[in-house]
Backbone of each chain as ProteinMPNN parsed JSONL, in Angstrom:
{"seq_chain_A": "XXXXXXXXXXXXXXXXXXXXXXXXXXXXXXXXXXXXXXXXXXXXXXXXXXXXXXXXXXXXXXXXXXXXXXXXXXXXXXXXXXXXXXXXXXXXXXXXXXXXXXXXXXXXXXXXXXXXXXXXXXXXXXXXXXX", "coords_chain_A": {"N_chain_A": [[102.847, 72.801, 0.045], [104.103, 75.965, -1.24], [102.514, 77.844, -4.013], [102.971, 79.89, -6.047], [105.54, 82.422, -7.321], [108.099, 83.711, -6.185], [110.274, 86.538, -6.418], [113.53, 87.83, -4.659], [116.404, 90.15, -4.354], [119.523, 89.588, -3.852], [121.32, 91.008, -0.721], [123.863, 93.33, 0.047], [126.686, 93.893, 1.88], [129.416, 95.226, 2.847], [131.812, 94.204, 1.67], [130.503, 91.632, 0.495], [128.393, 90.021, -1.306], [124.962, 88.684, -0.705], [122.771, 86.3, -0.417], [120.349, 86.652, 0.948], [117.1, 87.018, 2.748], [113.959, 89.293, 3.766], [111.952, 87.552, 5.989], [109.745, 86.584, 8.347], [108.495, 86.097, 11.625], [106.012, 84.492, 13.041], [103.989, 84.53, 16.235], [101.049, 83.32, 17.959], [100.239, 86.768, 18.431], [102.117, 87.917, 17.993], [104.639, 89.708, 15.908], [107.65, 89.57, 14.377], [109.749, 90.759, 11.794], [112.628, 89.98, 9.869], [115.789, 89.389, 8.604], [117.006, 86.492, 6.914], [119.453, 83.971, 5.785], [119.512, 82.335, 2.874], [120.253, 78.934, 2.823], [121.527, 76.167, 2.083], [123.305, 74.544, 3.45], [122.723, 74.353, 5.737], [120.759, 72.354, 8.143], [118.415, 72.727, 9.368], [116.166, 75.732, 9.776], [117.588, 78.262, 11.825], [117.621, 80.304, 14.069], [118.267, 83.749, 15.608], [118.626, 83.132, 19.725], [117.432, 85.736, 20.917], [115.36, 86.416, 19.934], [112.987, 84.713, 20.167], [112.156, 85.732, 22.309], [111.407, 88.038, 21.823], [109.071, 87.453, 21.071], [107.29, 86.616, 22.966], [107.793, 83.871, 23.468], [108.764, 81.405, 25.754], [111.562, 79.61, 26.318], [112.733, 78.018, 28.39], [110.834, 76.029, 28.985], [111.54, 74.387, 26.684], [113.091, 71.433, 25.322], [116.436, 71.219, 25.037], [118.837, 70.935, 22.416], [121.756, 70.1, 20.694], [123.693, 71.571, 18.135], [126.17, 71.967, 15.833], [128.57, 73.031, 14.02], [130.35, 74.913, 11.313], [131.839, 76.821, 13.51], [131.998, 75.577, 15.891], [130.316, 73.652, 18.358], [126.974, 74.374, 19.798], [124.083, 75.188, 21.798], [120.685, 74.185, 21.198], [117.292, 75.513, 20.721], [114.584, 73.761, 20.056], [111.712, 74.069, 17.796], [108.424, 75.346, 16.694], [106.676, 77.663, 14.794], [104.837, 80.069, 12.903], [106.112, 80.701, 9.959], [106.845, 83.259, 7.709], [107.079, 84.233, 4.361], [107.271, 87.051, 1.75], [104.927, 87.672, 2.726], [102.601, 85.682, 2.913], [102.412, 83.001, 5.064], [103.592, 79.733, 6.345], [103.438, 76.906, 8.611], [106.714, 76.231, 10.579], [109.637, 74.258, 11.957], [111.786, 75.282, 13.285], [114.973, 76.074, 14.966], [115.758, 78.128, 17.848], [118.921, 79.329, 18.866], [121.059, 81.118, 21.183], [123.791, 81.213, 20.911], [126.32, 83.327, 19.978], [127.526, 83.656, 17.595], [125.796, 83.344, 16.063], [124.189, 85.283, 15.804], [123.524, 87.402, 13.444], [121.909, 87.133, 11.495], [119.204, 84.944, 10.761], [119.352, 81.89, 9.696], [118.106, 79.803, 6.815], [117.581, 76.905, 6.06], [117.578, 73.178, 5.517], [115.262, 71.717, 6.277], [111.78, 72.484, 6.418], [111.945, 74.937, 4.874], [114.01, 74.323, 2.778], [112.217, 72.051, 1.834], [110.548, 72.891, 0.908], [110.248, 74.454, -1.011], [111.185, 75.209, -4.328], [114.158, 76.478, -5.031], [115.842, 78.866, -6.974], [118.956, 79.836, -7.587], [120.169, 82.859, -8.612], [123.338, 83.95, -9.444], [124.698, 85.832, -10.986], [123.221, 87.973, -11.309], [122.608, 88.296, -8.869], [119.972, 87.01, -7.619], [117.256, 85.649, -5.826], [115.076, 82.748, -6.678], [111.436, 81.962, -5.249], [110.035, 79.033, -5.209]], "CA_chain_A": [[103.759, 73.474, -0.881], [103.034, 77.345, -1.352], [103.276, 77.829, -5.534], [103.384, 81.304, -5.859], [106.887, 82.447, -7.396], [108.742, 85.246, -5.578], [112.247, 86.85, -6.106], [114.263, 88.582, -3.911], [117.543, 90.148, -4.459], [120.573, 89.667, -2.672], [122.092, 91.812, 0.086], [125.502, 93.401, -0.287], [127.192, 94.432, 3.468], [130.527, 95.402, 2.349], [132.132, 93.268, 0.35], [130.041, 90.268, 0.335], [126.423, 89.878, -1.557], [124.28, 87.799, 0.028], [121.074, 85.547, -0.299], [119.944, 87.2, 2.342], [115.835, 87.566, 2.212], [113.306, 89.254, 4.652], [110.813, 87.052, 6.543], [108.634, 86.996, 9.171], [108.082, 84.87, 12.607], [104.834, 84.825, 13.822], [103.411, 83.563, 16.997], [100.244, 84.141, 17.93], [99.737, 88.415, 17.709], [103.739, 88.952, 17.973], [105.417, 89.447, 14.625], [109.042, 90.385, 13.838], [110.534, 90.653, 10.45], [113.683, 89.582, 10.505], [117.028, 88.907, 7.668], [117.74, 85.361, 6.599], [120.264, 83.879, 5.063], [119.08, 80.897, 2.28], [121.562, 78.702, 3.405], [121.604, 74.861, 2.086], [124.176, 73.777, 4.131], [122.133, 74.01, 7.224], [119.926, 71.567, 8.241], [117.549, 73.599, 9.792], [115.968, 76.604, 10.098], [118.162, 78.644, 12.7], [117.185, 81.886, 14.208], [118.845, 83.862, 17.497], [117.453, 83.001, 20.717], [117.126, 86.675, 21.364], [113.908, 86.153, 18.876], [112.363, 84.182, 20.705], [111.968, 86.527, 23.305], [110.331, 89.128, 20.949], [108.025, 86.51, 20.246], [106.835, 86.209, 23.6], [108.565, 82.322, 23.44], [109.563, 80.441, 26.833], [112.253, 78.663, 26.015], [112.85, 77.451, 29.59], [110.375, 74.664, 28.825], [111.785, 73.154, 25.6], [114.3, 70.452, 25.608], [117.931, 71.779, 24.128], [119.744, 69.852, 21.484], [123.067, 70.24, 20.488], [123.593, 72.061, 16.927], [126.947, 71.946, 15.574], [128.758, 74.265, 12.566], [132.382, 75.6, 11.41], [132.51, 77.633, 14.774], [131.441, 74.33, 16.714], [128.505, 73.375, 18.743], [126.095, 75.126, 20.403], [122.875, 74.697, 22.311], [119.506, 75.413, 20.583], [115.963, 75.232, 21.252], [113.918, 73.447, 18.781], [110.481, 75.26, 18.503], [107.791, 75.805, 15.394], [105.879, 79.02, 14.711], [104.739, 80.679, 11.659], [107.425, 81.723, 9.036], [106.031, 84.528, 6.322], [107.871, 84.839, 3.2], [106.167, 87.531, 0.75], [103.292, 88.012, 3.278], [102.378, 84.287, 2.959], [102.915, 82.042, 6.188], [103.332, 78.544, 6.75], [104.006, 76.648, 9.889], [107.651, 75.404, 10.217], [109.809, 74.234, 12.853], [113.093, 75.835, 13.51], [115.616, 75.959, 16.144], [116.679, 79.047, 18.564], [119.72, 79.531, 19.73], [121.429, 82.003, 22.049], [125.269, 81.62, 20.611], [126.124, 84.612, 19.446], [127.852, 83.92, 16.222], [124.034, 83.625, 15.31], [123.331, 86.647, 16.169], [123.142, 88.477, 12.416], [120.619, 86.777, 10.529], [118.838, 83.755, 10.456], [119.453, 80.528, 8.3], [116.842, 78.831, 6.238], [117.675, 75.552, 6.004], [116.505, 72.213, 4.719], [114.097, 71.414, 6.901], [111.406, 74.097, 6.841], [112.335, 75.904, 3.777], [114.181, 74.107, 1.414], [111.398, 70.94, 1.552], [108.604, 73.85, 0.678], [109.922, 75.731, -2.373], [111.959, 75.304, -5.404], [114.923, 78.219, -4.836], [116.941, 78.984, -7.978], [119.764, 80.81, -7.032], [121.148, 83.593, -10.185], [124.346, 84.452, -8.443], [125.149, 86.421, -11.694], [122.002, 89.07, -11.939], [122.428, 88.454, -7.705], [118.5, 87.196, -7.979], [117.073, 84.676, -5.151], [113.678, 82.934, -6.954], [111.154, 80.817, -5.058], [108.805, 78.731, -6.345]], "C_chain_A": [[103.136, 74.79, -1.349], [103.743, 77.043, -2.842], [103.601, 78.773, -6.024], [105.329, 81.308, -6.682], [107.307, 83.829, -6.976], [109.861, 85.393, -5.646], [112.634, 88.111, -4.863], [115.628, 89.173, -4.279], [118.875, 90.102, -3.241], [121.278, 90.865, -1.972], [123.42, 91.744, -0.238], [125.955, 94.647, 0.983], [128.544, 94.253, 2.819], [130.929, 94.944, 1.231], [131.664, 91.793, -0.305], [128.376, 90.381, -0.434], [126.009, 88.75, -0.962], [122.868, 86.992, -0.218], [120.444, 85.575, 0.669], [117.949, 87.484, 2.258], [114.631, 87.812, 3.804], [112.092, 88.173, 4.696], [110.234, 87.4, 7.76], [108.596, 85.777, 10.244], [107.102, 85.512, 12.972], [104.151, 84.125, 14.893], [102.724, 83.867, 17.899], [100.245, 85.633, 17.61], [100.759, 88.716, 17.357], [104.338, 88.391, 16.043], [106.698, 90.203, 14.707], [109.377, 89.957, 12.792], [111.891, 90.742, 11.033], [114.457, 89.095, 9.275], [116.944, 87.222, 7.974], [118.548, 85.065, 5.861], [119.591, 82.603, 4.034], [120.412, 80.178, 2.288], [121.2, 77.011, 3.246], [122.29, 74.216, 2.335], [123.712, 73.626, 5.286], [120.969, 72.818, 7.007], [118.963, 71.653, 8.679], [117.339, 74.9, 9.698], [116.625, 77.415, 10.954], [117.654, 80.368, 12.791], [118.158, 82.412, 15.715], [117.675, 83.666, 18.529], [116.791, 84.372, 21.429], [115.125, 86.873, 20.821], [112.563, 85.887, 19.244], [111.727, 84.732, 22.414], [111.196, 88.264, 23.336], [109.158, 88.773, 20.986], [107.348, 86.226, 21.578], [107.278, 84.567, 24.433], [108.761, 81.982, 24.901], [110.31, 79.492, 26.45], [112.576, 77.776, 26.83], [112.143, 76.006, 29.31], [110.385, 73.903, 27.704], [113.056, 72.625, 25.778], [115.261, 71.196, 24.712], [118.15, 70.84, 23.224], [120.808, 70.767, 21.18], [123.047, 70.618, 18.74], [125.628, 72.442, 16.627], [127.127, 72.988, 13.946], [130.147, 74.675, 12.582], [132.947, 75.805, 12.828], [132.449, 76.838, 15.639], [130.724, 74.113, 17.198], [127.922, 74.92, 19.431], [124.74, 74.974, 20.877], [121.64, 75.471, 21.414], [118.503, 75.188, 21.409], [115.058, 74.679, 20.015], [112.244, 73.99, 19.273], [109.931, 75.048, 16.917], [106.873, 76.457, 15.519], [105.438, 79.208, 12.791], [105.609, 81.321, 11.042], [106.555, 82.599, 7.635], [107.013, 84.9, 5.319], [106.967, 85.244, 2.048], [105.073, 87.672, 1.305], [102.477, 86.451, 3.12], [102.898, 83.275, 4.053], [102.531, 80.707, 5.985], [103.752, 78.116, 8.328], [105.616, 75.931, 9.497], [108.318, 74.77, 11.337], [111.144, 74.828, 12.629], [113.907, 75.816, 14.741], [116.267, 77.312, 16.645], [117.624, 78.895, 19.084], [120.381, 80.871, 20.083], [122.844, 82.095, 21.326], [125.395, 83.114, 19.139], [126.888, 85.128, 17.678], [126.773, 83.813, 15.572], [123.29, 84.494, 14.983], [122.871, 87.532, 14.673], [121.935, 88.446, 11.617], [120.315, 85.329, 10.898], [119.267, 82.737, 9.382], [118.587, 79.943, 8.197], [117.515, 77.866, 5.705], [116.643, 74.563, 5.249], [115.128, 71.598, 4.646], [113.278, 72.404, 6.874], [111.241, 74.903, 6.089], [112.537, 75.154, 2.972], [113.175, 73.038, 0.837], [110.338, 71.652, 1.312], [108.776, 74.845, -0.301], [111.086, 75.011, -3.245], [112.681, 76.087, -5.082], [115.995, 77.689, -6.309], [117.734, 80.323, -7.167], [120.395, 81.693, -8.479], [122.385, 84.349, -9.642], [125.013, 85.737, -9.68], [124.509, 87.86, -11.655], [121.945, 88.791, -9.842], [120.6, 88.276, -7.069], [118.43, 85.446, -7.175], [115.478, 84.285, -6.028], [113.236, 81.679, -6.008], [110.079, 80.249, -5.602], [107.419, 77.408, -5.468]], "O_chain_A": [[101.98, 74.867, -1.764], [104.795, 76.45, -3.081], [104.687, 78.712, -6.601], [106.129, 80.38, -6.56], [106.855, 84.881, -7.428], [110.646, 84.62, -5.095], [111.945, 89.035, -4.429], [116.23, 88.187, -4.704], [118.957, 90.538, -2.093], [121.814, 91.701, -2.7], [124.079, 90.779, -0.627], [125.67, 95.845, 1.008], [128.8, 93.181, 2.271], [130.543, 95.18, 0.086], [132.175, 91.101, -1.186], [127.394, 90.863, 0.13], [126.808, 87.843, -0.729], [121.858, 87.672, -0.033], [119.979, 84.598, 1.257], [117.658, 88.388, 1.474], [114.446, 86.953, 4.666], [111.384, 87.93, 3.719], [110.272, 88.567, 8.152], [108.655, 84.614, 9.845], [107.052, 86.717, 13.218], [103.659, 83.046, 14.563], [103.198, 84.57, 18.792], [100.251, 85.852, 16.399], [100.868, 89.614, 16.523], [104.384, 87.359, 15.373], [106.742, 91.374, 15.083], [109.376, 88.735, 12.644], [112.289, 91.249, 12.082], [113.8, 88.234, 8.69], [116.833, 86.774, 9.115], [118.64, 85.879, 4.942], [119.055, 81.759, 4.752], [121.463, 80.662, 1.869], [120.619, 76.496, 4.202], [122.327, 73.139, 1.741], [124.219, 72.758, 5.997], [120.449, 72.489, 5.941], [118.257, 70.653, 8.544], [118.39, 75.51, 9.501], [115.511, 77.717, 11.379], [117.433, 81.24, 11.95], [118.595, 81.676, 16.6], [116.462, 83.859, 18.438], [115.893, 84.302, 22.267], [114.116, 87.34, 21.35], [111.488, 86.403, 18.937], [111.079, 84.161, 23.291], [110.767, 89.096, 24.135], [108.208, 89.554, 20.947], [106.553, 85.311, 21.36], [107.108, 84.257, 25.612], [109.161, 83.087, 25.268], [109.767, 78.415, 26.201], [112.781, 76.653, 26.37], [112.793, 74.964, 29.398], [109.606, 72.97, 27.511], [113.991, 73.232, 26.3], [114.848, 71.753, 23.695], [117.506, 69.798, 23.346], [120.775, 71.983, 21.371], [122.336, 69.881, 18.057], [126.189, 73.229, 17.389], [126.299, 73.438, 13.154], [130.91, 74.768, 13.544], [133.97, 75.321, 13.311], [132.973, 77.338, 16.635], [129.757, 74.346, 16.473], [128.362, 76.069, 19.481], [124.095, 74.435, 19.979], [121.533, 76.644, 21.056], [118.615, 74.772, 22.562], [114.951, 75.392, 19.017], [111.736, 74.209, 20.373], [110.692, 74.681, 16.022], [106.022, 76.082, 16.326], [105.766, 78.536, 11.813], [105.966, 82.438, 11.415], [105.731, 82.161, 6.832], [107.734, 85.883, 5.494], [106.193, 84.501, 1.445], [104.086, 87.818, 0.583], [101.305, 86.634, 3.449], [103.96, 82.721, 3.767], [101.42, 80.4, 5.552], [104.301, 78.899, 9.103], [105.809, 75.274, 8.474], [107.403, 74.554, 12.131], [111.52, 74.751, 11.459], [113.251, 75.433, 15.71], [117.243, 77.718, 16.014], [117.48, 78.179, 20.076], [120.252, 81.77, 19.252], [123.128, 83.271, 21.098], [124.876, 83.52, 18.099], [126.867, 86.139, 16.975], [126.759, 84.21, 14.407], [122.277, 84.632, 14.297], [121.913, 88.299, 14.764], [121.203, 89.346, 11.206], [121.214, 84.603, 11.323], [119.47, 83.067, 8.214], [118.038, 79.425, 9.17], [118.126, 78.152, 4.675], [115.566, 74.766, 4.687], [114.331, 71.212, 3.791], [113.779, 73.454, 7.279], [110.414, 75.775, 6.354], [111.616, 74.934, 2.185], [113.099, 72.935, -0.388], [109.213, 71.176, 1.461], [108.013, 75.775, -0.559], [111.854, 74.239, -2.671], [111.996, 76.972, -4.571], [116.602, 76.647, -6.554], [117.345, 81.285, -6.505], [121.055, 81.071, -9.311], [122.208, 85.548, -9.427], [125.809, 86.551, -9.213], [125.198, 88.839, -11.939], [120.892, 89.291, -9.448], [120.051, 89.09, -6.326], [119.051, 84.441, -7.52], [114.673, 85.21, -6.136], [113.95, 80.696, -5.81], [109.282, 80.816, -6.348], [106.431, 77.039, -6.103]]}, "seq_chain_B": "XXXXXXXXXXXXXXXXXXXXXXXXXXXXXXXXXXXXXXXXXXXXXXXXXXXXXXXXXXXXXXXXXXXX", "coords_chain_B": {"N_chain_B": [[124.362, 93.658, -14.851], [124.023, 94.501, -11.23], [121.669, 93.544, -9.421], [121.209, 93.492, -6.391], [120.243, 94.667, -3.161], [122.251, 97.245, -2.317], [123.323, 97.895, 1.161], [125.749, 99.078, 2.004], [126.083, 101.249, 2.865], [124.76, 101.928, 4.747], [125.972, 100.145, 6.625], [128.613, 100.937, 7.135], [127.96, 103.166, 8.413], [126.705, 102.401, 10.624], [127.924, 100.271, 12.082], [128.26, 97.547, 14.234], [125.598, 98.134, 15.254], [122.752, 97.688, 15.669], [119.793, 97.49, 13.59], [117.131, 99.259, 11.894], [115.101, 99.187, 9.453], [113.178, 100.554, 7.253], [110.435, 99.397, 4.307], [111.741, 100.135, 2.292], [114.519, 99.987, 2.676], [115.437, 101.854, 3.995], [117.199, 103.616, 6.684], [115.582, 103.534, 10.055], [115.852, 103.807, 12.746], [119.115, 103.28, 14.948], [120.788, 101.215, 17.417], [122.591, 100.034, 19.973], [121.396, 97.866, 21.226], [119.279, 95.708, 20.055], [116.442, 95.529, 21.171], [116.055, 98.019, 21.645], [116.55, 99.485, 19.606], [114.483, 98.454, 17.964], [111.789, 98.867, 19.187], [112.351, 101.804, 19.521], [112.13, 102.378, 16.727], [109.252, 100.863, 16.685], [107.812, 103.472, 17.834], [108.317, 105.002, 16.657], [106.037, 104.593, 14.297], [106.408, 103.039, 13.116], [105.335, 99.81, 11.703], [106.233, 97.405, 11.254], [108.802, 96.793, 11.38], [112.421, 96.47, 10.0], [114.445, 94.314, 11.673], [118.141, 94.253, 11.84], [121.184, 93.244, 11.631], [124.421, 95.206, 12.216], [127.355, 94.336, 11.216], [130.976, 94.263, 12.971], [132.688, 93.637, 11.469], [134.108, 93.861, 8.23], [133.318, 89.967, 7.284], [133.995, 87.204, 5.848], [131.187, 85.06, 5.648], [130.606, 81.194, 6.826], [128.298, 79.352, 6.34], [125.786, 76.576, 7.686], [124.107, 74.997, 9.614], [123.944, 71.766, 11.668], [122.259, 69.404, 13.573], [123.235, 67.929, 16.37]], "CA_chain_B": [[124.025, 94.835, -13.984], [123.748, 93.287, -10.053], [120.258, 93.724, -8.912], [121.322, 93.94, -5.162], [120.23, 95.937, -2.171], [123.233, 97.42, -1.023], [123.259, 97.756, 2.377], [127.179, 99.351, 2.422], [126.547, 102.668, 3.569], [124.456, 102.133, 6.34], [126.589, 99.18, 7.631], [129.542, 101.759, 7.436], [127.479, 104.358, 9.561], [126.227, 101.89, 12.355], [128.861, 99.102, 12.896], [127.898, 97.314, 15.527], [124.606, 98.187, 15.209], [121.096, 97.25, 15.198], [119.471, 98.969, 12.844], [115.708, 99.014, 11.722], [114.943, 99.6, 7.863], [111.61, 100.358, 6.39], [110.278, 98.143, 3.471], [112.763, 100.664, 0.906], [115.49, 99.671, 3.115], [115.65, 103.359, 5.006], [117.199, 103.178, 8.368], [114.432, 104.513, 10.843], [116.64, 103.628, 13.738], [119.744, 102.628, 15.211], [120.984, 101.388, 18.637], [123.623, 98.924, 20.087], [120.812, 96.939, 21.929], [118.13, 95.143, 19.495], [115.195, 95.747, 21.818], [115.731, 99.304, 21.846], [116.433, 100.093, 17.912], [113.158, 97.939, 17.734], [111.163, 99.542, 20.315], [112.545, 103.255, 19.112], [111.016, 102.257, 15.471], [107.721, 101.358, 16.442], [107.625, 104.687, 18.593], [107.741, 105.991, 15.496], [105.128, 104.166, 13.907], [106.647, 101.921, 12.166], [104.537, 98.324, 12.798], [106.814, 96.144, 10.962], [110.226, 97.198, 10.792], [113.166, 94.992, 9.739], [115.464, 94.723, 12.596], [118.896, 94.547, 11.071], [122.691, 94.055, 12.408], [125.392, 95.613, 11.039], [128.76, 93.618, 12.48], [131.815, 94.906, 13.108], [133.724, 93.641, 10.472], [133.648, 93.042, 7.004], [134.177, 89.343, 7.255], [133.041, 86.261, 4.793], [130.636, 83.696, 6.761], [130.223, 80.371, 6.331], [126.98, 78.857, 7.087], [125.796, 75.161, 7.632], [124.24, 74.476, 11.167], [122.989, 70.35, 11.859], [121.437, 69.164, 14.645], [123.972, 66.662, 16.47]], "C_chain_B": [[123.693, 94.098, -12.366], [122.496, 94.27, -9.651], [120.451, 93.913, -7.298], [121.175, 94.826, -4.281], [121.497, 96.076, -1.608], [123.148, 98.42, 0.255], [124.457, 98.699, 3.343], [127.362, 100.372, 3.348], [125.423, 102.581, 4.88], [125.294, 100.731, 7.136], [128.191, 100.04, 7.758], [129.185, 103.034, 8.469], [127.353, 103.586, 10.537], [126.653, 100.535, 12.392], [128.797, 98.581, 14.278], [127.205, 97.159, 16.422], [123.549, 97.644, 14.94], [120.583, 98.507, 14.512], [118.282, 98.849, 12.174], [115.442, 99.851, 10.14], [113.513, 99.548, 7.743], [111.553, 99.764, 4.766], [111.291, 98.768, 2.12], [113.913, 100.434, 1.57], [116.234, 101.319, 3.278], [116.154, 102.869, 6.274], [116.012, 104.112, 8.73], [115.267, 104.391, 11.926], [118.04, 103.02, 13.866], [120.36, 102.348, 16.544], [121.91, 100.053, 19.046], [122.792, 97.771, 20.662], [119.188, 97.143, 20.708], [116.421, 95.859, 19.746], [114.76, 97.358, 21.598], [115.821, 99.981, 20.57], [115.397, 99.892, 17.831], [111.828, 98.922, 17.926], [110.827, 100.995, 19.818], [111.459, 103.282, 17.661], [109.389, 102.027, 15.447], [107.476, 102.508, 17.194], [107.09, 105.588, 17.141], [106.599, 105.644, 14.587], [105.043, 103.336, 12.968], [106.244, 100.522, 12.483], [105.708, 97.178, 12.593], [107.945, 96.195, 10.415], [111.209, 96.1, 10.898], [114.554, 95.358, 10.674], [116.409, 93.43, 11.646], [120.37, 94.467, 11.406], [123.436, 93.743, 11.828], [126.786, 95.376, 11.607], [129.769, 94.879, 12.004], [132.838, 95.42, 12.209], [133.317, 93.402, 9.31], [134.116, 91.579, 6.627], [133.519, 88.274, 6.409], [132.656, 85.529, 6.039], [130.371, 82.74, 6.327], [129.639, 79.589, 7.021], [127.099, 77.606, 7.728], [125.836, 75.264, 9.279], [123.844, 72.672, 10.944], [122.886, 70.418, 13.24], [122.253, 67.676, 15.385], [123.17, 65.891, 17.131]], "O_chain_B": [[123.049, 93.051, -12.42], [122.487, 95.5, -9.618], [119.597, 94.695, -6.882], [121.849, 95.851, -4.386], [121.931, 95.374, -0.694], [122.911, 99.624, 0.159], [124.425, 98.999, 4.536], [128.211, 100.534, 4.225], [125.504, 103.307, 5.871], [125.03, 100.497, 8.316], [128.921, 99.591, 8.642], [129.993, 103.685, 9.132], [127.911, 103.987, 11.558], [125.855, 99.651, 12.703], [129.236, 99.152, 15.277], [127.322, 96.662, 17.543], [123.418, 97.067, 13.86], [120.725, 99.724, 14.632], [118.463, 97.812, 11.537], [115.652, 101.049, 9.949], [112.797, 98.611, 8.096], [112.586, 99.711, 4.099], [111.565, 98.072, 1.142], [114.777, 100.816, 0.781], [117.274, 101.748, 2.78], [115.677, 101.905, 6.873], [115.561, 105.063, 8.092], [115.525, 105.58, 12.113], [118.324, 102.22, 12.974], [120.577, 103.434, 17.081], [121.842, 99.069, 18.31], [123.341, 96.669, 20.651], [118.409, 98.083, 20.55], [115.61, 96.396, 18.991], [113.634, 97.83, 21.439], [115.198, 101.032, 20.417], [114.746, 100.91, 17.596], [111.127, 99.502, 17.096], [109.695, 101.456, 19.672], [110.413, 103.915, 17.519], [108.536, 102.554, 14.733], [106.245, 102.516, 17.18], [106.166, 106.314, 16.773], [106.149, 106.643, 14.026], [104.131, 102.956, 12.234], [106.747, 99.998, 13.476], [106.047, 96.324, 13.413], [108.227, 95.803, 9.282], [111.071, 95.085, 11.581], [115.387, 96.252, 10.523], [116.032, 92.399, 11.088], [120.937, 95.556, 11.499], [123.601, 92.744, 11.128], [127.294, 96.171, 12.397], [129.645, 95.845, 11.251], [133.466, 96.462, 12.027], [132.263, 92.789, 9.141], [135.068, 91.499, 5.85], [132.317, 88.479, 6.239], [133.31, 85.351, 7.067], [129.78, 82.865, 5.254], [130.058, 79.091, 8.066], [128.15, 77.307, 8.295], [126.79, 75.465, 10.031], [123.399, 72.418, 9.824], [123.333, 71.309, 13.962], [121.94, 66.542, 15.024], [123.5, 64.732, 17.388]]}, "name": "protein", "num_of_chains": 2, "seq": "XXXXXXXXXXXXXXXXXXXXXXXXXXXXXXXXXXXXXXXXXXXXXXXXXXXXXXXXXXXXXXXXXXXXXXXXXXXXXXXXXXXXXXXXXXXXXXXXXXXXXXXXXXXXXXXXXXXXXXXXXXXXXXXXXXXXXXXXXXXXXXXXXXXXXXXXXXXXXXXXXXXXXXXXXXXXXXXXXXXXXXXXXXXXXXXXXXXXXXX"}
């Protein structure tokens, strides 16, 4: 459990604000920063599989699973690397996938994220905290 | 007062776009292919730029992946 408390504020892309917060994948030397969404309706971590191809990744040799959502399934890759929020990494596991309604940002999920911080959400003052 | 980065006016310039922000949320780049907004930014010397895409539309999303 990192204890540290960090805020973020939310993104605002047109008409929508967002709990949107930069992180970080790291694996071995390769790093990309990269948008997430804090997103406690997922159940995982989710990132695009394009990502994973920044990252150096072979996805070829991990088993798929099936990941479902509003827009309906979709194939991922389950995978765990280093996630960096605030310049602070832990290991997590997360899942790539290639479908392209994925494509904008990442989702931090339960697994991964929400089991490793406290998050208050201030949807009023638009203020992500973790703890 | 909303504390929010907005984001509006560069997702109204590069729709469609990838688009690479430095840590004040500057574009340094933009390009329809990821690799190459990316790529273009560290050219410039940017190590750890925040690749960035700016959809088409303005549309609400609603999250929630599981793992069937």
């Amino acid at each position: 459990m990192i204890q540290s408390i960090h805020t973020f504020t939310y993104i605002k892309l047109g008409s929508y604000y967002r709990p949107i917060i930069p992180i970080a994948l790291k694996e071995g030397n390769e790093i990309i920063d990269f948008p997430a969404l804090v997103d406690s309706g997922s159940d995982f971590n989710v990132f695009p599989g394009f990502l994973a191809d920044f990252l150096g990744i072979n996805l070829t040799q991990v088993k798929q699973k099936q990941i479902t959502g509003l827009s309906g399934s979709a194939t991922s890759y389950p995978y765990a690397l280093e996630v960096g929020i605030a310049g602070k990494f832990y290991r997590a596991p997360l899942v790539f996938s290639y479908d392209t309604t994925l494509n904008n940002f990442g989702l931090l999920g339960q697994v991964g994220f929400f089991d490793r911080f406290v998050v208050e959400f201030d949807q009023r003052n638009k203020v992500i905290t973790l703890k | 007062m909303s504390k929010a980065i907005d984001l509006t006016q560069a997702w109204e310039k590069h729709k469609g776009q990838w688009v690479t922000f430095d840590k004040q949320y500057k574009v340094i780049t933009a390009d329809t292919d990821a690799k190459k907004a990316y790529e273009a930014a560290k050219k410039k010397g940017y190590t750890r730029p925040l690749l960035f895409y700016m959809p088409q539309e303005d549309l609400p999303f609603f999250g929630g992946f599981s793992v069937a």
